[in-house]
C-alpha positions as CSV (number, residue, x, y, z in Angstrom):
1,X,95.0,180.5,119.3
2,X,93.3,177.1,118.4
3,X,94.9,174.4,120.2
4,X,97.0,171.3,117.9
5,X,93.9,169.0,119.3
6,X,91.2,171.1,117.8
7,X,93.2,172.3,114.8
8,X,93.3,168.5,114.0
9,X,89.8,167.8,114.3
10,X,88.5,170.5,112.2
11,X,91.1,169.8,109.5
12,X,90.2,166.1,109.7
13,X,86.4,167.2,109.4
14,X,86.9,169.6,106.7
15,X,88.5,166.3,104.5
16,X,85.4,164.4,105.7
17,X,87.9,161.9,106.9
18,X,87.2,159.3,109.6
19,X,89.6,158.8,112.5
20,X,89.8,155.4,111.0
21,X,90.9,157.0,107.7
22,X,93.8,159.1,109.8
23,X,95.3,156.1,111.7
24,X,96.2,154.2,108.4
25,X,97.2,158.0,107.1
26,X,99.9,157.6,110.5
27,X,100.0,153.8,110.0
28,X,99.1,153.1,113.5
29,X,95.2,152.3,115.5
30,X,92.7,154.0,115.5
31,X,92.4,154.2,119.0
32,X,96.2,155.7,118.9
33,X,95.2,158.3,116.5
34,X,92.3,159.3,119.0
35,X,94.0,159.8,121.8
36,X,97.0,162.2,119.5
37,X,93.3,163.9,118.1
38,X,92.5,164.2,122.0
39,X,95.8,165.5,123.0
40,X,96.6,162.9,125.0
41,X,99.7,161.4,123.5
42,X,101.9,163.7,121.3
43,X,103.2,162.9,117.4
44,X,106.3,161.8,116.4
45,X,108.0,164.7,113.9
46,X,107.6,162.7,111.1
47,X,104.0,162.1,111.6
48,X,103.4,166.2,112.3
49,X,104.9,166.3,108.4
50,X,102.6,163.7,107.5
51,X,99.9,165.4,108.9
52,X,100.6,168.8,107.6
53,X,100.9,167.2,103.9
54,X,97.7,165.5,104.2
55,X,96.1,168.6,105.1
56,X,98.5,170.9,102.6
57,X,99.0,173.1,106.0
58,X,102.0,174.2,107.6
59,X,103.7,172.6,111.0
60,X,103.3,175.8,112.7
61,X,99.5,176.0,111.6
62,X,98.9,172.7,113.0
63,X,100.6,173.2,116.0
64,X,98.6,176.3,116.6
65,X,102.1,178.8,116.2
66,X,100.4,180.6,113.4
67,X,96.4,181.6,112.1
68,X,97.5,181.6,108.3
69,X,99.8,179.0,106.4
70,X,101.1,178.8,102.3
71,X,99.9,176.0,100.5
72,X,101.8,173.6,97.8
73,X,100.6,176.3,95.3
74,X,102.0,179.6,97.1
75,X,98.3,180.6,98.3
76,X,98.3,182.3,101.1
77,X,95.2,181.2,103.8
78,X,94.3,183.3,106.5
79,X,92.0,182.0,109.9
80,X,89.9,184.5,111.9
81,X,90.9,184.0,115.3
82,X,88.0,183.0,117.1
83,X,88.9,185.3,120.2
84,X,88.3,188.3,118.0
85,X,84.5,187.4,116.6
86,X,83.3,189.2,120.3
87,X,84.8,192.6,119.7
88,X,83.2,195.5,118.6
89,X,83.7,197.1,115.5
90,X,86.5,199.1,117.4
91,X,88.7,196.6,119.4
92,X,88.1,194.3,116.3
93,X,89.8,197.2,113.9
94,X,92.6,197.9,116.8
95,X,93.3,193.8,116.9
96,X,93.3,193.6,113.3
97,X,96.0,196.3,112.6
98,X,98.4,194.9,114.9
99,X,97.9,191.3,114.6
100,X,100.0,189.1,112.4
C-alpha cells in the first residue's frame, strides 16, 4: 500500500493546493508541513483529523491502513492498488477476489 508521505502528496495535488496552503491548513510553517509531506516528522492526532477533513478521507486511508474510505456523503471510494496494475489478467482476477 501507498505510504502516509505519498498518500499526502497526491491528495494535496489533487486539491491543487500549495504546501504553503497546507501549513496554514495545520497552522504551522511551511517548512514543518514539508518535512510531515516528506515523512520526516510525524502529525499530531488532531492534525491527522484535520487532514483527513480537508481531504473528506478517512484516517486509515491517509495513513495507508486501507485503499477505499466513505466520504461526508456515504460514498463509497475505491483506489486500485498500484502493486496490482503489473499482473496479468489472471493474478489480477485471483488478487481482486480476495482483496478487501
Amino acid at each position: 500500500m501507498a505510504s502516509f508521505s505519498d498518500r499526502l502528496k497526491t491528495l494535496r495535488k489533487s486539491k491543487n493546493a500549495t504546501q504553503a496552503h497546507m501549513a496554514k491548513v495545520l497552522e504551522c510553517g511551511e517548512r514543518h508541513y514539508q518535512k510531515i509531506e516528506y515523512g520526516e516528522i510525524n502529525l499530531t492526532q488532531d492534525n491527522l483529523i484535520k487532514l483527513a477533513d480537508f481531504f473528506d478521507v478517512s484516517t486509515d486511508y491517509l495513513l495507508g491502513r486501507t485503499n477505499y474510505w466513505i466520504d461526508k456523503e456515504g460514498t463509497l471510494h475505491t483506489k486500485v492498488p498500484v502493486d496490482i496494475l503489473n499482473l496479468d489478467t489472471a493474478e489480477l482476477l485471483k488478487k481482486l477476489s480476495t482483496s478487501e
